[in-house]
SEMARNU-635640 format. One record per residue (C-alpha): x negated, y negated, z negated; residue in one letter. Coordinates in steps of 0.001 Angstrom, whole numbers, plus 500000, padded with zeros to 6 digits. Layout:
<x:X, y:Y, z:Z, residuo:a>
...
END
This chain:
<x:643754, y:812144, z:604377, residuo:x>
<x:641800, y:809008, z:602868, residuo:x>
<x:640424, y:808183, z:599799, residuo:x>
<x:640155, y:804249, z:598768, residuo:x>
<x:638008, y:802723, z:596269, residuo:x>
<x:640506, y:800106, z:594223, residuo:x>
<x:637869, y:797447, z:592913, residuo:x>
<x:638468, y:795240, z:590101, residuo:x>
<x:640085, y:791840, z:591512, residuo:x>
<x:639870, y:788612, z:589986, residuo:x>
<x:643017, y:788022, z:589091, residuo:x>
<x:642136, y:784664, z:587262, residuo:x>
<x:639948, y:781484, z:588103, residuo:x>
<x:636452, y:782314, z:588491, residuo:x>
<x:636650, y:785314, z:585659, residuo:x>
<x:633596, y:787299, z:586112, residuo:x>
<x:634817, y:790317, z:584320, residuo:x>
<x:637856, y:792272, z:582516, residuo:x>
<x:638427, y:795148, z:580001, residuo:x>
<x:640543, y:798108, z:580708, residuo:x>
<x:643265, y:798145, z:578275, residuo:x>
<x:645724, y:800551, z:579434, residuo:x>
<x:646141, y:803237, z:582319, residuo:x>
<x:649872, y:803889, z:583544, residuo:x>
<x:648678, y:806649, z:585464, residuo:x>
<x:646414, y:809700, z:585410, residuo:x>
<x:644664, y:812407, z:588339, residuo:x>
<x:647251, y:813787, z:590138, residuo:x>
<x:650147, y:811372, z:589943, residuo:x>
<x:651840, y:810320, z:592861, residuo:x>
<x:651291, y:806142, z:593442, residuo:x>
<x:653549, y:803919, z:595517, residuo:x>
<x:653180, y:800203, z:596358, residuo:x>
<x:653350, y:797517, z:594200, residuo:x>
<x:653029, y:799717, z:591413, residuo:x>
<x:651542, y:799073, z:588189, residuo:x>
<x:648864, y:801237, z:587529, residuo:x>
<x:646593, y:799912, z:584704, residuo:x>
<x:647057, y:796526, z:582034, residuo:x>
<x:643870, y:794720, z:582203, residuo:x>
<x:642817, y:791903, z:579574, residuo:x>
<x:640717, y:789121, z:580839, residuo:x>
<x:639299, y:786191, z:578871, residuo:x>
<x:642352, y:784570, z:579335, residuo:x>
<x:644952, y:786827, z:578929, residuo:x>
<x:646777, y:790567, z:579400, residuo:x>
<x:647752, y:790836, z:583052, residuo:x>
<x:649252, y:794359, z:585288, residuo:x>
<x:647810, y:795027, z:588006, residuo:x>
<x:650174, y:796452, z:591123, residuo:x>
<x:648840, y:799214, z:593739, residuo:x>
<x:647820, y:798140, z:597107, residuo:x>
<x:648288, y:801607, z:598041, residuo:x>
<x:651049, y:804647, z:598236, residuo:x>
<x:649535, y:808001, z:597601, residuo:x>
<x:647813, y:810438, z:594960, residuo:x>
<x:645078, y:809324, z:591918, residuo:x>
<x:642641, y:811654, z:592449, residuo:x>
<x:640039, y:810137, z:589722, residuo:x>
<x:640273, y:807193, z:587452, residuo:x>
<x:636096, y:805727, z:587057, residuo:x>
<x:636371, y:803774, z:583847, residuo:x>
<x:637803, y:804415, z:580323, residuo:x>
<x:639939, y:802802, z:578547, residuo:x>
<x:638504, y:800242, z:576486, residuo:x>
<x:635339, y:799793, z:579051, residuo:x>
<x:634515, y:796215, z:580115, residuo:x>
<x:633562, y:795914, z:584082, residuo:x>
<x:632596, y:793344, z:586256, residuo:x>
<x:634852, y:792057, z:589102, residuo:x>
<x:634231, y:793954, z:592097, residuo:x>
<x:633462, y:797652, z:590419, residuo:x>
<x:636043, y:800566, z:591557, residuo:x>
<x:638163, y:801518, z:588547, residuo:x>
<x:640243, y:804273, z:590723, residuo:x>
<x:640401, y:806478, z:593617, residuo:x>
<x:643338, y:806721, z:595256, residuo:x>
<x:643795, y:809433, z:598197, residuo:x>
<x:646535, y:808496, z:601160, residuo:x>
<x:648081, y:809945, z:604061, residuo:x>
<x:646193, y:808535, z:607418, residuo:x>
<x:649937, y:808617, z:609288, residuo:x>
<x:652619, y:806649, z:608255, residuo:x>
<x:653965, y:808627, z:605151, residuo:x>
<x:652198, y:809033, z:601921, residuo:x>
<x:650994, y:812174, z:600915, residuo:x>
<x:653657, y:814335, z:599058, residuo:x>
<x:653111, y:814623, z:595508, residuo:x>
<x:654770, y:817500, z:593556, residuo:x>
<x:658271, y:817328, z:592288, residuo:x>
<x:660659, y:820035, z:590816, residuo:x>
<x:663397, y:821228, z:593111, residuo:x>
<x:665717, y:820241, z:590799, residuo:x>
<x:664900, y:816815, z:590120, residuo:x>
<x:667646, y:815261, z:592148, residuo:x>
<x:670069, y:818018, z:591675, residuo:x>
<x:669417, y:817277, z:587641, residuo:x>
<x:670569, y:813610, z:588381, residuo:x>
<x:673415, y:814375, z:590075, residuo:x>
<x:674868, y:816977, z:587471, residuo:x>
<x:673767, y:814395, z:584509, residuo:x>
<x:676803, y:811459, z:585084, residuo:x>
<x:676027, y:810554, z:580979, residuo:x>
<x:672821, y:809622, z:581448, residuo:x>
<x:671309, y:806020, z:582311, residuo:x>
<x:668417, y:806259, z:584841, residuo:x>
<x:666916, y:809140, z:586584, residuo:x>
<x:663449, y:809486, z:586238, residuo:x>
<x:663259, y:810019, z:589848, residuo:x>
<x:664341, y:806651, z:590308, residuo:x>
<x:661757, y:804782, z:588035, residuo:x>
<x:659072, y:804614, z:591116, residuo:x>
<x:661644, y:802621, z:592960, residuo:x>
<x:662239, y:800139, z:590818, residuo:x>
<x:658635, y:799546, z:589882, residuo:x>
<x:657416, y:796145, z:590205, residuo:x>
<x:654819, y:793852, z:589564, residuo:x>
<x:653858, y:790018, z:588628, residuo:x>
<x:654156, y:787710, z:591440, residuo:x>
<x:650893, y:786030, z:590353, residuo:x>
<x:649531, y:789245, z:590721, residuo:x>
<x:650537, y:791041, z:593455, residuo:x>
<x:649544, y:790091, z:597590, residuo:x>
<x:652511, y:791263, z:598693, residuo:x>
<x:655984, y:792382, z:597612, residuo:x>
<x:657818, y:795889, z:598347, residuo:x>
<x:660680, y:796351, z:600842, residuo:x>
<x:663508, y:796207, z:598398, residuo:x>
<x:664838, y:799401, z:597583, residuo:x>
<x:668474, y:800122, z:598951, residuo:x>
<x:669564, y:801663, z:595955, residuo:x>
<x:667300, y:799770, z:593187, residuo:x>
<x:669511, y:796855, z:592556, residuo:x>
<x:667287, y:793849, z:591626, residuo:x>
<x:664609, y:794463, z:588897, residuo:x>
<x:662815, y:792512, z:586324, residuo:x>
<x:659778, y:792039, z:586821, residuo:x>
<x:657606, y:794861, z:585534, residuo:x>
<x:660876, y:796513, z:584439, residuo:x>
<x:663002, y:798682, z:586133, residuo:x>
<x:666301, y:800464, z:585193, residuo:x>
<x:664992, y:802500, z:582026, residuo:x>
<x:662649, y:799488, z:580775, residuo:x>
<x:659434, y:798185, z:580752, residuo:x>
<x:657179, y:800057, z:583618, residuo:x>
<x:654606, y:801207, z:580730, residuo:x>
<x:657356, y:803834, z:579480, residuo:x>
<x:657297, y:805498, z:582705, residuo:x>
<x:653691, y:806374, z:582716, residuo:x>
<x:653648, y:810175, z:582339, residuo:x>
<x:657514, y:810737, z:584065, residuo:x>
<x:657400, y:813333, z:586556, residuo:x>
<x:656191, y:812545, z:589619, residuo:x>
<x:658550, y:810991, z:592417, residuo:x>
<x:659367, y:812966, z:595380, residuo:x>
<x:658298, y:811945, z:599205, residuo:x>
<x:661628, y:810649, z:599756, residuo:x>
<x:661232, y:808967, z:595989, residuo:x>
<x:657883, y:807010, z:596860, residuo:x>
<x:659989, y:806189, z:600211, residuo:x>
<x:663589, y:804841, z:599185, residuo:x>
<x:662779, y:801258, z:600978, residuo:x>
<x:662796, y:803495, z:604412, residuo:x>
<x:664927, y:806321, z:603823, residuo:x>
<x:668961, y:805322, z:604771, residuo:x>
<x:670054, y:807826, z:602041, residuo:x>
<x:671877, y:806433, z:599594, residuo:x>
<x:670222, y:807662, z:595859, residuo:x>
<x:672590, y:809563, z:593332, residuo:x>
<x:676038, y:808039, z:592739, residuo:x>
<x:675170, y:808637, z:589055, residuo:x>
<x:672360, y:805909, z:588586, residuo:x>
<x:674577, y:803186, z:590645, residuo:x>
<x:677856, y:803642, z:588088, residuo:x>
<x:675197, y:803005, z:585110, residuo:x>
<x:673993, y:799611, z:586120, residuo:x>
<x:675990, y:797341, z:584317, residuo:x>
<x:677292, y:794413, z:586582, residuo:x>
<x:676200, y:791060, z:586331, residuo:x>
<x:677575, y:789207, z:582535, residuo:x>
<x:678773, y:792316, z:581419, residuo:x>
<x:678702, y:793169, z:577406, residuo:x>
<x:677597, y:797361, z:577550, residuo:x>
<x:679184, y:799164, z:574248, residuo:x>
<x:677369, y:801927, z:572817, residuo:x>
<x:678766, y:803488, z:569521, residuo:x>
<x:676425, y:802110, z:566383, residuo:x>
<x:675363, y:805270, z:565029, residuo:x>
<x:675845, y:804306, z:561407, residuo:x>
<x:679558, y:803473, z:561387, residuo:x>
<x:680975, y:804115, z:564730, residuo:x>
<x:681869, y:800697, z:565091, residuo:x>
<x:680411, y:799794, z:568955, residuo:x>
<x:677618, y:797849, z:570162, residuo:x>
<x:678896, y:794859, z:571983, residuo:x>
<x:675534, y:793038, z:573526, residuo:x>
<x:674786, y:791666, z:577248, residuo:x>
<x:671858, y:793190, z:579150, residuo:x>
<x:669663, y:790310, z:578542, residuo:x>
<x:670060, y:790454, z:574786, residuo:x>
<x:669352, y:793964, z:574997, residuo:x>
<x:666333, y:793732, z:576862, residuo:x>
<x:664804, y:790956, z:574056, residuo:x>
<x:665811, y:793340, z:571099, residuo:x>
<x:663931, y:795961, z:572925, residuo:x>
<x:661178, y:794024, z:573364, residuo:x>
<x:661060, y:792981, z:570114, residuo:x>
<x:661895, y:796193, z:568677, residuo:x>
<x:665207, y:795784, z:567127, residuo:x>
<x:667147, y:798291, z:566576, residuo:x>
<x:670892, y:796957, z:567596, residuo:x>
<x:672568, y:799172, z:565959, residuo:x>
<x:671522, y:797625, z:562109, residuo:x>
<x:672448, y:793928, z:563510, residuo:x>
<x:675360, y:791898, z:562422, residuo:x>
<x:677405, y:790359, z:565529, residuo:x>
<x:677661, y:786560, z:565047, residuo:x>
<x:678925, y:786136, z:568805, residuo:x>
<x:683081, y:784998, z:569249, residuo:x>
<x:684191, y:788794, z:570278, residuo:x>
<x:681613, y:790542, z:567806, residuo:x>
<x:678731, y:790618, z:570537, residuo:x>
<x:674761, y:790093, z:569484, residuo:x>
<x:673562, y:787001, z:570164, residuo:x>
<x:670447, y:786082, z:570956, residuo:x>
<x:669626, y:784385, z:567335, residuo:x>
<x:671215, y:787658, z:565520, residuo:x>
<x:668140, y:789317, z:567130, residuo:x>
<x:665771, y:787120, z:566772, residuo:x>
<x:666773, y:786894, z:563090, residuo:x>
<x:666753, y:790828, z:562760, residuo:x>
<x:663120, y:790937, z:564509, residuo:x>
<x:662316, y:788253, z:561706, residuo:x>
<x:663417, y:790073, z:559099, residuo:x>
<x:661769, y:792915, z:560136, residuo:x>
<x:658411, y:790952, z:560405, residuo:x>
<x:658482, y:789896, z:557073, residuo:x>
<x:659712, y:793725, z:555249, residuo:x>
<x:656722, y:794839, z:557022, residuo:x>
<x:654598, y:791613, z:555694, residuo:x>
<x:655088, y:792800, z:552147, residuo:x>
<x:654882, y:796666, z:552533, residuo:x>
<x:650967, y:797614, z:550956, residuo:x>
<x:648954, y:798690, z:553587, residuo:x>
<x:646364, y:802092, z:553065, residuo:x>
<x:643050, y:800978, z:552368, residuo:x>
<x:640847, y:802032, z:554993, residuo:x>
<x:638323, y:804778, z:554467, residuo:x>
<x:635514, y:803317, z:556174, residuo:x>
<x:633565, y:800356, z:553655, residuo:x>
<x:633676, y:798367, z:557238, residuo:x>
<x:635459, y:797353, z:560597, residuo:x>
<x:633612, y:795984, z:563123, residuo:x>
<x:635781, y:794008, z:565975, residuo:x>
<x:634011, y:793710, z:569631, residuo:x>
<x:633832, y:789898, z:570109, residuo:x>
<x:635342, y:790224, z:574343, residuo:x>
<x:638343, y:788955, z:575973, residuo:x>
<x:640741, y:786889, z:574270, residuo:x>
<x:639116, y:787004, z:571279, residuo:x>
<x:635302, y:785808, z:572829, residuo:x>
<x:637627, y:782753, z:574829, residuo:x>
<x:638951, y:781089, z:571826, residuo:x>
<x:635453, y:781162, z:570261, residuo:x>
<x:633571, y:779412, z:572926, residuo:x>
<x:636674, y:776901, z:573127, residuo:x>
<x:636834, y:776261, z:569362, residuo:x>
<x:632813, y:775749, z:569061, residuo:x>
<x:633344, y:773725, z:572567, residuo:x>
<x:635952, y:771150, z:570873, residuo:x>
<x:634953, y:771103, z:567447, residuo:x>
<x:631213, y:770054, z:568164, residuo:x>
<x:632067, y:768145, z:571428, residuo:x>
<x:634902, y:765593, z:570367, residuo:x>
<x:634539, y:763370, z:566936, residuo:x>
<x:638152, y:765045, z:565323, residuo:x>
<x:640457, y:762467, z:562884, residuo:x>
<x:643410, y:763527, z:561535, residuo:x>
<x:646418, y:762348, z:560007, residuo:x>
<x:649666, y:763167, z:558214, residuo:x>
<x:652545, y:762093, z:557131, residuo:x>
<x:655885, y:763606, z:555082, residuo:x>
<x:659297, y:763103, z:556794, residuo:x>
<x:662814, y:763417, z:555463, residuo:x>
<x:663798, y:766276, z:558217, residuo:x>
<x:667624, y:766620, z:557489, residuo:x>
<x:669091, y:764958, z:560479, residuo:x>
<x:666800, y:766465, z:562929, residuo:x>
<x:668608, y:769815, z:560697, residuo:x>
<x:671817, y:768904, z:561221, residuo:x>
<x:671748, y:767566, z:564708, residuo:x>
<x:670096, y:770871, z:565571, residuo:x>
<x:673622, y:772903, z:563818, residuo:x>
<x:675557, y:770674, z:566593, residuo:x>
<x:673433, y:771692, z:569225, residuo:x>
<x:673777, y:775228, z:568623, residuo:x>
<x:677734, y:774664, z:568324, residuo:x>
<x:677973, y:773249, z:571659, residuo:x>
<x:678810, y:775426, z:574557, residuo:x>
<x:675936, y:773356, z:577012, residuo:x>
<x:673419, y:775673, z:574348, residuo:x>
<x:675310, y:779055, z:574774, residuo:x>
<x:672329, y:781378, z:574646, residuo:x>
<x:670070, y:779292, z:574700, residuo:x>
<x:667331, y:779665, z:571512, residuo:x>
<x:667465, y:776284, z:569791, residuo:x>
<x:664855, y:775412, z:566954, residuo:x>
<x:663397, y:772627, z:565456, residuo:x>
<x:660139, y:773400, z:567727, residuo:x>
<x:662592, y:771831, z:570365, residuo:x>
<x:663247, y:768434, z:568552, residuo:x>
<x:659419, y:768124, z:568006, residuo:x>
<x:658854, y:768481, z:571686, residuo:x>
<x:661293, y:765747, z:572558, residuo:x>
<x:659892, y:763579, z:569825, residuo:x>
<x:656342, y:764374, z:571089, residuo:x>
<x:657488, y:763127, z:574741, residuo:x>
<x:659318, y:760076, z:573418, residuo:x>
<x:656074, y:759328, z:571237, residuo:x>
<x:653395, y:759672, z:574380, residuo:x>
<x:655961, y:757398, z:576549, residuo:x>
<x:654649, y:754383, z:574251, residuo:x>
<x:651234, y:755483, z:573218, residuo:x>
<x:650087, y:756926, z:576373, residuo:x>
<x:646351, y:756923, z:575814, residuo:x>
<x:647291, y:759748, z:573185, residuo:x>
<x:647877, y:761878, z:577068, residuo:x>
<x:644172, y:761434, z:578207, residuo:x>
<x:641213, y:763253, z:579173, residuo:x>
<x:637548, y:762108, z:578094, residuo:x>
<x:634724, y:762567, z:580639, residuo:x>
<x:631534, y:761335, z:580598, residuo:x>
<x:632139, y:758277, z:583041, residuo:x>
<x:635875, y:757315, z:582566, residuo:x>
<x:639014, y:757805, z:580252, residuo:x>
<x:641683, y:759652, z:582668, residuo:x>
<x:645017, y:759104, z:581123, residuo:x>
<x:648015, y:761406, z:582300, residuo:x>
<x:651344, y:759898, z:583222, residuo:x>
<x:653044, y:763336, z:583411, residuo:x>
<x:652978, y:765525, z:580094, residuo:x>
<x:651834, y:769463, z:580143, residuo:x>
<x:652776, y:769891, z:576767, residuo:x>
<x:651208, y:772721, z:575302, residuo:x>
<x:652833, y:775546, z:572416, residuo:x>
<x:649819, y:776989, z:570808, residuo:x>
<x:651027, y:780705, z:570234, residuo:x>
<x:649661, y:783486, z:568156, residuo:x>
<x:649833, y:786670, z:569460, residuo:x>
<x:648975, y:790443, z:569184, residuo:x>
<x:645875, y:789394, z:571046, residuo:x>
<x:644959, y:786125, z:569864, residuo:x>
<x:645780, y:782579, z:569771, residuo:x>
<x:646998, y:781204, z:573119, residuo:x>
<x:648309, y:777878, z:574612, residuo:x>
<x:650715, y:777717, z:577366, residuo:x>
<x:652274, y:774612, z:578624, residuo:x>
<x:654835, y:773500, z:580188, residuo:x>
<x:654808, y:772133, z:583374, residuo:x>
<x:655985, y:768499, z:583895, residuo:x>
<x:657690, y:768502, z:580449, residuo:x>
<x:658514, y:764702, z:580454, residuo:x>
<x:661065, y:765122, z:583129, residuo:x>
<x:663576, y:767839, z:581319, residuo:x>
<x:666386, y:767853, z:580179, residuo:x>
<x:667302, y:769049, z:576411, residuo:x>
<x:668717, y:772738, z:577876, residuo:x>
<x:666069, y:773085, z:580482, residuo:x>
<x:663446, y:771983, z:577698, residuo:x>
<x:664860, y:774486, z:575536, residuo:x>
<x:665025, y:776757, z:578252, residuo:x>
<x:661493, y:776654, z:578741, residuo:x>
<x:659826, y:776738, z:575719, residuo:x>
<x:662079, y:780050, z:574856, residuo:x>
<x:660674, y:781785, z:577824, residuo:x>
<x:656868, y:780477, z:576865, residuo:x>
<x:657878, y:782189, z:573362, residuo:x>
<x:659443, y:785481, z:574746, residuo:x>
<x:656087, y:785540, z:577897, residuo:x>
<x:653428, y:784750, z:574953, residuo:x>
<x:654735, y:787600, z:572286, residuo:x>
<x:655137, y:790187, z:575429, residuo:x>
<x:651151, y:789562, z:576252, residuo:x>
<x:652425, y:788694, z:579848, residuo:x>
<x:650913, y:785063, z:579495, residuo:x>
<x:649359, y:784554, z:583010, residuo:x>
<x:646374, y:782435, z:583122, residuo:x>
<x:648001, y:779547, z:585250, residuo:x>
<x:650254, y:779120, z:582413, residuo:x>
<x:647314, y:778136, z:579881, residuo:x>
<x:645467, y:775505, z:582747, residuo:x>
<x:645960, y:771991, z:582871, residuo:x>
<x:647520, y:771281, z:579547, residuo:x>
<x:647216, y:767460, z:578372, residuo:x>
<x:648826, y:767483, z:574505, residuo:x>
<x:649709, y:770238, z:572373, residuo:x>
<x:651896, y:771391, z:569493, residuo:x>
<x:651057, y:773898, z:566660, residuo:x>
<x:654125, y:775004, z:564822, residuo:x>
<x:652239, y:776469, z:561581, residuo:x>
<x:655639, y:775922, z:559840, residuo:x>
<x:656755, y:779445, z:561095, residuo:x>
<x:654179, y:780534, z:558977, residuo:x>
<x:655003, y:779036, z:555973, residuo:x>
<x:652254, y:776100, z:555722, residuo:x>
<x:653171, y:772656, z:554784, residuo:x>
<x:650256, y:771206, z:557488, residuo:x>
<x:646806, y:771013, z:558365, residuo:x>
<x:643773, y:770080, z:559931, residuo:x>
<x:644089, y:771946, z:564123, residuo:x>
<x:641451, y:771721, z:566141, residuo:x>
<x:642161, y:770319, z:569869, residuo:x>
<x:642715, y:772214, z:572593, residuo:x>
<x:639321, y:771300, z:575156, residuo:x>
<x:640129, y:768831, z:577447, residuo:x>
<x:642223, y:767293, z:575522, residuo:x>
<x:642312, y:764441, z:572763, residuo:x>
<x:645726, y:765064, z:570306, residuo:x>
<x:647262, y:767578, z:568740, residuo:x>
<x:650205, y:767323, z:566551, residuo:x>
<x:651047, y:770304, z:563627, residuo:x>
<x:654934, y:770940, z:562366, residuo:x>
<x:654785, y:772250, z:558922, residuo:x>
<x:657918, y:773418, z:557024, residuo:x>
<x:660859, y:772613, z:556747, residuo:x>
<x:662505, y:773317, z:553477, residuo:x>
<x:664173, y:771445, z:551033, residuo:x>
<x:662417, y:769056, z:548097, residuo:x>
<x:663271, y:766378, z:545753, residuo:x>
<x:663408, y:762979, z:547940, residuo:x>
<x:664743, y:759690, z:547026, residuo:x>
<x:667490, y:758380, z:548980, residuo:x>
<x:668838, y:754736, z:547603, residuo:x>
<x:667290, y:755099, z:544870, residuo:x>
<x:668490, y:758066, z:544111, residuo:x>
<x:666587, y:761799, z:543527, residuo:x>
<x:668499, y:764311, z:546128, residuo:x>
<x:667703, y:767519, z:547841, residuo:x>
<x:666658, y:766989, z:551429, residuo:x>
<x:664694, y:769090, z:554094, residuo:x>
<x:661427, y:767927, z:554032, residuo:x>
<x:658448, y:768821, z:556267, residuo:x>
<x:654706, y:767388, z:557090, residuo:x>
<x:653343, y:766156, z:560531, residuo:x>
<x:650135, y:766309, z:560886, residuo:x>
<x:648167, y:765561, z:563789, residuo:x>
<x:643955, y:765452, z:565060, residuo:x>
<x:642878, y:763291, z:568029, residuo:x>
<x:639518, y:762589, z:570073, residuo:x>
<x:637802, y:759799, z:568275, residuo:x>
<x:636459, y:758870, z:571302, residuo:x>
<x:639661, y:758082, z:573136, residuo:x>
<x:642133, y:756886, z:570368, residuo:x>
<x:641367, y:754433, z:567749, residuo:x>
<x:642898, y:754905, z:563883, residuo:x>
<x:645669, y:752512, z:565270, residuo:x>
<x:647025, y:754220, z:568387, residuo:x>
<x:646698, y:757607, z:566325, residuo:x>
<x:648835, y:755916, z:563121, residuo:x>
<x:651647, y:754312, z:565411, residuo:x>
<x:651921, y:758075, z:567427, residuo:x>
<x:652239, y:760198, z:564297, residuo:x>
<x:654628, y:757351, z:563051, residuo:x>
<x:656730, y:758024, z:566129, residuo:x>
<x:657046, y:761368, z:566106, residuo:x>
<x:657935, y:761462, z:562068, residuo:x>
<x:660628, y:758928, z:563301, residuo:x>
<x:662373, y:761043, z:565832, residuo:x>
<x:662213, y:764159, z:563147, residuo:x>
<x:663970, y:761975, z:560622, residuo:x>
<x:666205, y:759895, z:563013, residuo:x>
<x:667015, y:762116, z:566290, residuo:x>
<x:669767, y:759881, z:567229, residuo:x>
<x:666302, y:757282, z:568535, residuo:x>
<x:665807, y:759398, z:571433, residuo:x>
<x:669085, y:757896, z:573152, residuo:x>
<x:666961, y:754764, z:573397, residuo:x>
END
């Protein structure tokens, strides 16, 4: 027997230190590779880290909430010096309980085989499991890997299915549900069934819907993708509006680390650093509306989350194309404008604001631009930003209008030298021919480095943008 020291990577560029967020296992669980043992947050975001190890925890050496510096041991892990891992304790009846169970979804003796972990993560992948099936990442076939943390412990032959030829209980293969397939579950309330594919399950569980209370908008009464993320909206703003206790304490006091101490530095960093100017203008939104009810009509779109975030992101990419100083760097010595666009979402979530990008945006398509910016949306809210996905962004986009606010004043992201802010969109008195009519109407507003972009280049961007909002049929050109 051997017990290893597991030190405190770093998992980003450079990062000097991390706090412990979350353990997903205690003394005296059984570990296997790959696993995901504890969530981490680093000044840059939340990140899981995966076992390089298969054996017992015999002691975990920092608390939960502790911040430690790359390099300390945060666990002690004991293994077996031959080639199998030591066996951890597991009732008799465990797989014998599986077997007799045919109504149930996943034994709990199968969760340790379908752990995984994030491939920016992890130095090297599992065996796959002859009986897993593929897995999500960080999921396996009960959910997210955090649910599993206090399951039973897996038997030797558990923590081994990648090397043992014995097929695992006929029970968990007959509940995976095959590739495109719609599950039905009885809604509780009525009897009337659930009819929802496993991806659209998996968001509503991650965003803590509750399918049963959904209304079906899909062509054979399924739940679509927007009849969750409508029902998760809802649900946002019921819970908005509910009172909340007042506390008992006359004052909270918030650690300034992680996240939190990142977007300080950066704010102070930009807003003292690069001479801001900003701009706005009102646009008559109610083609970019109505092109956006054709897009969601057309089967090229089928579940695929379409917005009006999507039409400012091609009008932002159309705009840079003929002001491309707006998609610069300043340095001391030289100007260094970009001829590819990282365009960046800023994103507000559970642990603070956050700015992805994506990659190479200027050469997507519509779908795969939609595509993308719906899985930056989905990563950000889940916390399971990775810091590679916040470097090397070279114009961003705040959508405050999700929020409610007409526009305002952002604050650029460092290293860049524009920003551009959606506000609203709702309908207002607008004259058309001379004529008062309802219209959707929403505010672009937009601050750029002073240094970089004169009041000129900054009026004739903002100008195109507004234009593709108000006349999407321009980006044919």
């Amino acid at each position: 027997m051997t017990e290893i020291r597991f030190p405190l990577p770093d998992v980003g560029e450079g990062l000097t230190e991390a706090e412990i967020v979350q353990w997903r296992v205690a003394p005296g669980d059984a570990i296997v590779l790959d696993q995901v043992f504890v969530e981490i947050e680093t000044a840059k975001s939340l990140v899981e880290l995966p076992s390089a190890f298969e054996g017992v925890v015999t002691e975990l050496l920092v608390d939960e909430g502790a911040t430690v510096d790359v390099g300390t041991p945060i666990l002690v892990v004991q293994t077996a010096d031959a080639a199998g891992a030591p066996a951890a304790p597991a009732p008799a009846s465990a797989q014998p309980a599986a077997a007799a169970a045919p109504g149930a979804a996943a034994a709990p003796s199968a969760a340790p085989a379908a752990a995984a972990a994030p491939a920016t993560v992890a130095s090297h992948a599992a065996a796959p499991s002859e009986g897993g099936g593929a897995v999500l990442v960080g999921h396996g076939a009960s959910g997210p890997t955090g649910t599993r943390r206090r399951q039973r412990h897996p038997s030797p032959g558990g923590a081994h299915e990648h090397l043992a030829p014995t097929p695992p209980p006929a029970p968990v293969v007959a509940q995976a549900p095959t590739a495109g397939a719609a599950p039905v579950a009885p809604r509780p309330d009525s009897g009337v069934p659930v009819i929802a594919k496993p991806p659209i399950r998996k968001l509503a569980k991650d965003l803590g819907v509750d399918l049963s209370r959904v209304s079906p908008t899909g062509p054979i009464g399924d739940i679509t993708r927007d009849d969750v993320i409508r029902e998760a909206s809802q649900a946002s703003v019921f819970r908005n509006i509910q009172t909340p206790e007042a506390p008992s304490d006359r004052e909270t006091r918030i650690p300034v680390k992680g996240v939190r101490k990142a977007i300080a530095a950066a704010m102070v960093q930009s807003a003292y650093s690069a001479p801001h100017v900003s701009v706005f203008v009102d646009v008559d939104a109610t083609r970019t509306m109505e092109y956006l009810k054709r897009l969601k009509a057309s089967p090229d779109y089928a579940g695929v989350r379409i917005s009006p975030l999507l039409i400012m992101a091609k009008a932002m990419l159309w705009a840079v194309r003929r002001n491309p100083t707006v998609n610069a760097q300043w340095t001391d010595d030289e100007i260094i404008v970009k001829h590819y666009v990282n365009l960046g979402i800023a994103a507000a979530t559970p642990r603070g604001l956050i700015v992805p990008n994506v990659k190479n945006a200027q050469d997507m398509s519509m779908v795969e631009l939609a595509t993308a910016l719906e899985q930056l949306t989905l990563t950000a809210r889940e916390g399971k930003t990775q810091p590679a996905e916040m470097q090397g962004g070279t114009i961003t986009i705040t959508n405050i209008g999700v929020f409610g606010m007409d526009t305002g004043t952002p604050i650029l992201n460092p290293g860049e030298v524009g920003i551009v802010a959606l506000g609203t969109i709702k309908q207002k008195p607008w004259v058309v021919d001379g004529e008062v009519r309802p219209r959707f109407v929403t505010t672009i507003g937009g601050s750029f480095d002073h240094r970089v972009v004169d009041g000129d280049v900054v009026s004739r961007f903002v100008a195109d943008v507004a234009s593709i909002i108000e006349e999407p049929a321009l980006l044919l050109e």
